[in-house]
C-alpha positions in Angstrom: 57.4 64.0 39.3 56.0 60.2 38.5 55.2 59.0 35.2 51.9 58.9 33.5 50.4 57.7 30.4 47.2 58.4 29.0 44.8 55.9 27.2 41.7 56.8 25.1 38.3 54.9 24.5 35.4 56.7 22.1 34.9 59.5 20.0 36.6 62.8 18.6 35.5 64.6 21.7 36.9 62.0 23.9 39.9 62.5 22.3 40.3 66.1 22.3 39.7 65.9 26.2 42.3 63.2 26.5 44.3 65.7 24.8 43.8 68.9 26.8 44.3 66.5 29.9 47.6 65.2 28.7 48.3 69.1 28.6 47.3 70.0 32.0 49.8 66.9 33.5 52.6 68.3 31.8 51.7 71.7 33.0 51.5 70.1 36.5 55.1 68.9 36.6 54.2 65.6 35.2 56.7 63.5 32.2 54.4 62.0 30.0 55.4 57.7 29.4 53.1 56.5 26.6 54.5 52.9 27.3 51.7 52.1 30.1 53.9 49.2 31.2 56.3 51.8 32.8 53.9 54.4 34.2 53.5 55.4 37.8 49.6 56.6 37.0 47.9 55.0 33.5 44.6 57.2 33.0 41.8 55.8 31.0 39.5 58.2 29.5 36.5 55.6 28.8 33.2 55.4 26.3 29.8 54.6 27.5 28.0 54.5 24.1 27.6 51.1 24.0 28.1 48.0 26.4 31.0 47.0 24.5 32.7 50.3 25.5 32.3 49.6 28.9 33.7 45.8 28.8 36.8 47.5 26.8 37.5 49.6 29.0 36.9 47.2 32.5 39.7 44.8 30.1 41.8 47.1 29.6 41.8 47.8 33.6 42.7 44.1 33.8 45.5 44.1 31.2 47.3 47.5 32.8 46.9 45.7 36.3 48.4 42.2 35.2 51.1 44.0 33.4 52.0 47.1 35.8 50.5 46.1 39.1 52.3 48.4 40.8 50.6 51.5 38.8 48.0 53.8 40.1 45.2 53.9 37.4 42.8 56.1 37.1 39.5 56.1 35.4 38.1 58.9 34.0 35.2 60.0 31.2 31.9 59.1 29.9 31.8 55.4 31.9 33.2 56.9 34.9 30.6 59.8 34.8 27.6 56.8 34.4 28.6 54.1 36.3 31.5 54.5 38.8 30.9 51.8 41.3 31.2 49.7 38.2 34.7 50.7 38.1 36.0 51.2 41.3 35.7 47.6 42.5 38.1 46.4 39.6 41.6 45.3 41.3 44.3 48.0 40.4 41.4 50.8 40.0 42.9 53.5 42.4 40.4 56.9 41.5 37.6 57.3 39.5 36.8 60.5 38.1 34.0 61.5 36.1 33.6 64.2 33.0 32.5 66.8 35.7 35.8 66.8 37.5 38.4 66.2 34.9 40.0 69.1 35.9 40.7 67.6 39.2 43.5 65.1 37.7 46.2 66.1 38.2 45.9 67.1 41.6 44.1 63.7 42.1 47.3 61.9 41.0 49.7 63.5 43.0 47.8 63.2 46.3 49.3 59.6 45.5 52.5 60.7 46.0 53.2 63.2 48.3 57.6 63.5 48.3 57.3 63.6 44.4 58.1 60.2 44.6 57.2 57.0 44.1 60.2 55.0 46.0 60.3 51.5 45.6 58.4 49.5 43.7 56.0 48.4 45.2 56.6 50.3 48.5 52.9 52.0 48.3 49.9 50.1 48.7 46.5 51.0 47.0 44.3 52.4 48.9 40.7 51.1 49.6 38.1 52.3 49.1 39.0 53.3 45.9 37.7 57.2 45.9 35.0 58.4 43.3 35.1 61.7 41.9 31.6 62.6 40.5 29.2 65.4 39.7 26.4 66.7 38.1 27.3 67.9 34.6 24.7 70.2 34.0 26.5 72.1 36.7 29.6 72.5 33.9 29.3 75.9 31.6 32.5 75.5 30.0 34.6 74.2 26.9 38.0 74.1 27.3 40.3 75.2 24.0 43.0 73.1 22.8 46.5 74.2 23.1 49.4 73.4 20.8 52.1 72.9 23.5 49.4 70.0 24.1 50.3 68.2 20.9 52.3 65.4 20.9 55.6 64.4 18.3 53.4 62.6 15.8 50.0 65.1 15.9 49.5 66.0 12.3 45.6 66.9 12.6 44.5 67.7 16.3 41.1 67.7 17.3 39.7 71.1 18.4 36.5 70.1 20.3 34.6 73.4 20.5 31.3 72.0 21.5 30.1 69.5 24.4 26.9 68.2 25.4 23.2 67.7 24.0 20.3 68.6 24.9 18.8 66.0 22.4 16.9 63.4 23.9 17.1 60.6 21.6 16.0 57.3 23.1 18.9 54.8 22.7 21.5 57.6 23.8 22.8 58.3 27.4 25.5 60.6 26.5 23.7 64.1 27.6 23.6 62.4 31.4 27.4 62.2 31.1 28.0 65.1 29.3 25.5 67.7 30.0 23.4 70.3 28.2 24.8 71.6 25.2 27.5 74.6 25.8 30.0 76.0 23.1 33.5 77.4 23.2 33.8 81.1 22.7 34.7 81.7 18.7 37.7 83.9 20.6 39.2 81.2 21.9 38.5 79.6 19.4 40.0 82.0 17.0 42.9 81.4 19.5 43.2 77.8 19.4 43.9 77.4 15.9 46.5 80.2 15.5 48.2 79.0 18.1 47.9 75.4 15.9 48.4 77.3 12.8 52.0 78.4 14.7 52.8 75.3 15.5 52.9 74.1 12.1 49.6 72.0 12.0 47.9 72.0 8.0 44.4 70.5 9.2 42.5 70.8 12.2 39.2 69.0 12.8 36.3 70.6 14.9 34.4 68.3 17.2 32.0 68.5 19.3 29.1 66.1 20.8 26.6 67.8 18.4 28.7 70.1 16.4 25.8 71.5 14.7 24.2 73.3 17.9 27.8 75.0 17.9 26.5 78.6 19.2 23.2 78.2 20.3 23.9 78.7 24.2 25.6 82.2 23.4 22.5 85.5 22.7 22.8 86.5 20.7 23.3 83.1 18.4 26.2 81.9 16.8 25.9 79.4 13.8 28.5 77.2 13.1 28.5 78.5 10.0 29.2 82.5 11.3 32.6 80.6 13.5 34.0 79.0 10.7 33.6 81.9 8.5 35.6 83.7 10.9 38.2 81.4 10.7 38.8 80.8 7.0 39.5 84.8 7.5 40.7 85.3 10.8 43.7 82.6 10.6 45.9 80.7 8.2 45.0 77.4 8.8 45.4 75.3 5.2 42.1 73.0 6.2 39.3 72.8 8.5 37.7 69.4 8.8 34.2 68.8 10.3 33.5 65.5 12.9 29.9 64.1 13.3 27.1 66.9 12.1 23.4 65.9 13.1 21.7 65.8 9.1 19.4 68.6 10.2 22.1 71.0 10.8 23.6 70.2 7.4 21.6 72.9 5.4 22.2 74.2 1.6 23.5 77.3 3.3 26.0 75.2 5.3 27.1 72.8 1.8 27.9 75.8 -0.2 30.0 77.0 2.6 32.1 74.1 2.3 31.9 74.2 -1.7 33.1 77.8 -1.7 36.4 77.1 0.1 38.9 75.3 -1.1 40.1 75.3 2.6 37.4 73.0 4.0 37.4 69.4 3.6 34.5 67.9 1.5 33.6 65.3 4.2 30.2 65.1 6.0 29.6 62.2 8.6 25.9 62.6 9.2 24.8 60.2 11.9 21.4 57.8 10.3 20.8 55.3 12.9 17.8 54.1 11.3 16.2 54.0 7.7 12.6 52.8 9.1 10.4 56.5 9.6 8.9 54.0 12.4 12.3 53.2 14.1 13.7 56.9 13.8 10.1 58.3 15.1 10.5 55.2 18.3 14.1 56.8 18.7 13.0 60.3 18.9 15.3 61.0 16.0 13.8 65.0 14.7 14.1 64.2 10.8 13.1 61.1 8.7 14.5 59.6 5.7 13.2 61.6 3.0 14.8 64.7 4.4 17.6 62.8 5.6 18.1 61.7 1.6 17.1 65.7 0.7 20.8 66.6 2.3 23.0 64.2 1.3 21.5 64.6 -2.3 22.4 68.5 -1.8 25.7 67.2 -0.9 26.2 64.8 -3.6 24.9 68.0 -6.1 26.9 70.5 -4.8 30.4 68.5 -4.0 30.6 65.1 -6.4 33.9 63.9 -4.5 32.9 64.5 -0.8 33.1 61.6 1.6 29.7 61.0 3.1 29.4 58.6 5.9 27.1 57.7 8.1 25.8 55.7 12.0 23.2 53.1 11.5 21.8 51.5 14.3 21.2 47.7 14.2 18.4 45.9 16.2 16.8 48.3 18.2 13.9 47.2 20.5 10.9 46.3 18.4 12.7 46.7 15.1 10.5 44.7 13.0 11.8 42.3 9.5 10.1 44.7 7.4 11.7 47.7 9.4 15.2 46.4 9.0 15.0 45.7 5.5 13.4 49.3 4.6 17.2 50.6 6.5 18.8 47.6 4.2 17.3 49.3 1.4 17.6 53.2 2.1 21.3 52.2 2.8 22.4 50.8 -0.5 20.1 53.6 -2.3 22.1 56.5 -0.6 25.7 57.7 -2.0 27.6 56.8 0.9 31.6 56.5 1.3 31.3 54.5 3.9 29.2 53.4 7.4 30.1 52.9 11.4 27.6 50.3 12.1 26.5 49.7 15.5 24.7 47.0 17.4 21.7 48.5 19.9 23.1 48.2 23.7 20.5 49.1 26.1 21.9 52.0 28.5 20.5 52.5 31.8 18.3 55.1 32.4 17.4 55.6 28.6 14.2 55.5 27.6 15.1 52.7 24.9 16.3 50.5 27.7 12.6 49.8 29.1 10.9 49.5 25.8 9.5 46.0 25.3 10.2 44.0 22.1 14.5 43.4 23.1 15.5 41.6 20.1 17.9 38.3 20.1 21.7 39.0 20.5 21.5 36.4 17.1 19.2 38.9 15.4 21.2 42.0 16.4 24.4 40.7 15.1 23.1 39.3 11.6 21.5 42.6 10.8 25.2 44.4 12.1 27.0 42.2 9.7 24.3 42.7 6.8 24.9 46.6 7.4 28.6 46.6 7.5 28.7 44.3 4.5 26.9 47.5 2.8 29.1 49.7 4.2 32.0 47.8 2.7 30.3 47.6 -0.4 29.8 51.4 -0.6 33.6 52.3 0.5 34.7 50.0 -2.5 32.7 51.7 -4.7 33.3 55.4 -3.4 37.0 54.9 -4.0 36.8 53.4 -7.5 34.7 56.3 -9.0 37.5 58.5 -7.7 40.2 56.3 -9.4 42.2 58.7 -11.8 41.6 61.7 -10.2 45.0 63.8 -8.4 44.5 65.0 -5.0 47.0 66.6 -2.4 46.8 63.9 0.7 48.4 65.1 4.1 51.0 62.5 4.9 50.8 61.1 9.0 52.9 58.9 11.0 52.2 55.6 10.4 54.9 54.8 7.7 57.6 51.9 6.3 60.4 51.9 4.8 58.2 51.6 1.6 55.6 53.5 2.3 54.0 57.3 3.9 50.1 56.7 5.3 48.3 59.9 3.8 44.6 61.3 4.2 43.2 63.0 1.5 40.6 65.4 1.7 37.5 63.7 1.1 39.0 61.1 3.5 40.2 58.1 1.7 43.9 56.6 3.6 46.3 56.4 0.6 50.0 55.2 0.5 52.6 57.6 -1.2 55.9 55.6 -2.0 58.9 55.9 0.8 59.6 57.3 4.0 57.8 60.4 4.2 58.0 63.2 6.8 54.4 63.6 8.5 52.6 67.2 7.8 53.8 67.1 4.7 51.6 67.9 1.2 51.6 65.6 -1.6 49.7 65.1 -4.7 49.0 62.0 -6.2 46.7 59.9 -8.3 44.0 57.5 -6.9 43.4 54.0 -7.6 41.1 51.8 -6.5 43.1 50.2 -4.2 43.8 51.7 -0.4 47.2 49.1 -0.4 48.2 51.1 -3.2 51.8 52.3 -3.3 51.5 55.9 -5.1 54.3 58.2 -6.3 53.7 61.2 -5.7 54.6 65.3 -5.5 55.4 67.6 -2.7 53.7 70.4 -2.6 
């Protein structure tokens, strides 16, 4: 069969799709090329959070084309669910396929070659129109589980997405047009997914999901996220669960001194903020404001000293006022956070934030994103000096020199153990202040 090669745009869940689709080409027949110059079929799995996602990925259609113009690319995820017309009249754009059909992919691709073959380069012509592949994702029930043959040579923490969609309707955000109401992987499969992991040697496996904290609330009866993970601290052997995004309201005392009680979970919460105005998050239909938004992350702070905290903050939505943007300024620096993903407000079509009056000045939006992430760097510095001294066992990855082993610790701070090190591996070392830091260290 052809080549293919997969490129992903976006978040954890984006990434655990591009994932389980990578799996079901190889199961098709298909050898996986991860140099995009050289494949037959390049699939993009594409963002839509912002507009900036969108123009990466329509450049990065562009790029492929100039440099492989003979490849079939295909277009797939949360940009190809929204807007596929957008897409499809890009030169070298041959199918677009939206979250609802993913499944469809492989199929999709081969219909381009029908002997198995590509032939000559050059020999096949794309065809026009380019064919669109959309449907309504509220019409989609199911999660799909990841699977370990699925994990590719340098996979040291895979990304177990066992949630998808919102039924939130928060008024900057289009993702539950193009990804559905909220639905939740069976904790079976689940169960399932990260033996199977657990066999294949992975030590840490994250769970994702577009609002991980609704985990279970499509199933009757209930099941909390709490009750799945519970189930698999004692059900498997896996050395370290890991948590993506969780909405701040789903983070309860309950749900901390889980975490605090297992020396298997990591202490990291990313609790999305988007605003510290009460006006702002009440205009963005946000269901908490900032005193109980400070209430959890000072549970957190109580209950686990060293855990990462991080946060979203929105900059410059519509009718965000001087006095508005300073009272986020402020809430920011007061909160003990590890570190921020600041983003500027993009209108998205068909959100209720897109026809609100009071758009604010690109200029505006883009000082207030650099005063934020300024902040941000501030707190990260500061995080990682009060945790200067302390030993920690880090999980080495891939990225490495001949000098140096990348490693992630548990409460998420990147380190650098001395020397080539194989990835997977345990090692404990002492922190400094500084990320460039070459540690020694101990296998464990």
């Amino acid at each position: 069969m052809p080549t293919f090669s997969i490129t992903n745009f976006g978040c954890r869940a984006t990434e655990a799709d591009a994932v389980a689709l990578r799996h079901r080409m190889l199961a098709d027949g298909w050898t996986d090329d991860c140099e995009q110059a050289g494949a037959e079929v390049v699939i993009l799995n594409t963002c839509t959070v912002t507009a900036t996602a969108d123009s990466q990925a329509r450049d990065s259609v562009r790029k492929i084309h100039r440099a492989n113009p003979h490849a079939r690319i295909i277009v797939t995820g949360c940009y190809a669910q929204r807007a596929p017309e957008e897409i499809a009249v890009l030169d070298g754009v041959s199918c677009v396929v939206g979250n609802s059909r993913q499944r469809e992919i492989p199929g999709l691709a081969r219909d381009f070659f029908p002997l198995g073959l590509l032939g000559a380069a050059g020999s096949r012509s794309h065809p026009a129109p380019v064919s669109i592949f959309t449907g309504d994702m509220s019409a989609e029930s199911t999660v799909e589980p990841g699977d370990a043959e699925s994990l590719s040579g340098d996979s040291t923490r895979p990304i177990l997405k066992v949630q998808d969609g919102c039924n939130n309707r928060c008024a900057y955000c289009v993702i539950p047009s193009v990804r559905g109401r909220s639905r939740s992987l069976a904790a079976d499969n689940v169960v399932t997914a990260v033996r199977r992991y657990v066999a294949a040697g992975v030590r840490e496996v994250v769970l994702s999901g577009i609002n991980l904290g609704s985990y279970g609330r499509d199933f009757s009866p209930r099941l909390p996220l709490a009750a799945l993970v519970n189930r698999l601290l004692n059900e498997t052997e896996i050395e370290q669960l890991r948590f993506s995004s969780i909405e701040p309201q789903h983070i309860t005392e309950d749900f901390i001194a889980l975490v605090a009680s297992s020396g298997r979970i990591a202490p990291h919460f990313h609790a999305p903020l988007q605003s510290g105005s009460d006006r702002v998050l009440q205009s963005m239909h946000r269901w908490y404001r900032t005193a109980h938004y400070a209430a959890r992350v000072g549970l957190i702070r109580r209950m686990l000293p060293a855990a990462a905290i991080g946060a979203d903050v929105i900059a410059g939505f519509p009718d965000e006022s001087d006095e508005d943007f300073a009272e986020t300024l402020e809430f920011v620096k007061a909160m003990p956070f590890s570190y921020l993903h600041v983003f500027s407000f993009s209108a998205r079509a068909g959100t209720e934030a897109a026809a609100l009056a009071g758009a604010l000045p690109g200029n505006v939006i883009r000082e207030r994103a650099r005063a934020l992430r300024a902040v941000g760097e501030e707190k990260a510095r500061a995080f990682r000096a009060s945790q200067a001294g302390q030993r920690v066992r880090a999980l080495t990855l891939a990225k490495s020199t001949d000098d140096w082993t990348e490693a992630l610790t548990a409460n998420y701070l990147k380190v650098r153990i001395a020397g080539p090190q194989a990835r997977n591996h345990w090692h404990e070392v002492c922190l400094t202040e500084k990320s460039e830091d070459v540690l020694p260290s101990r296998a464990r």
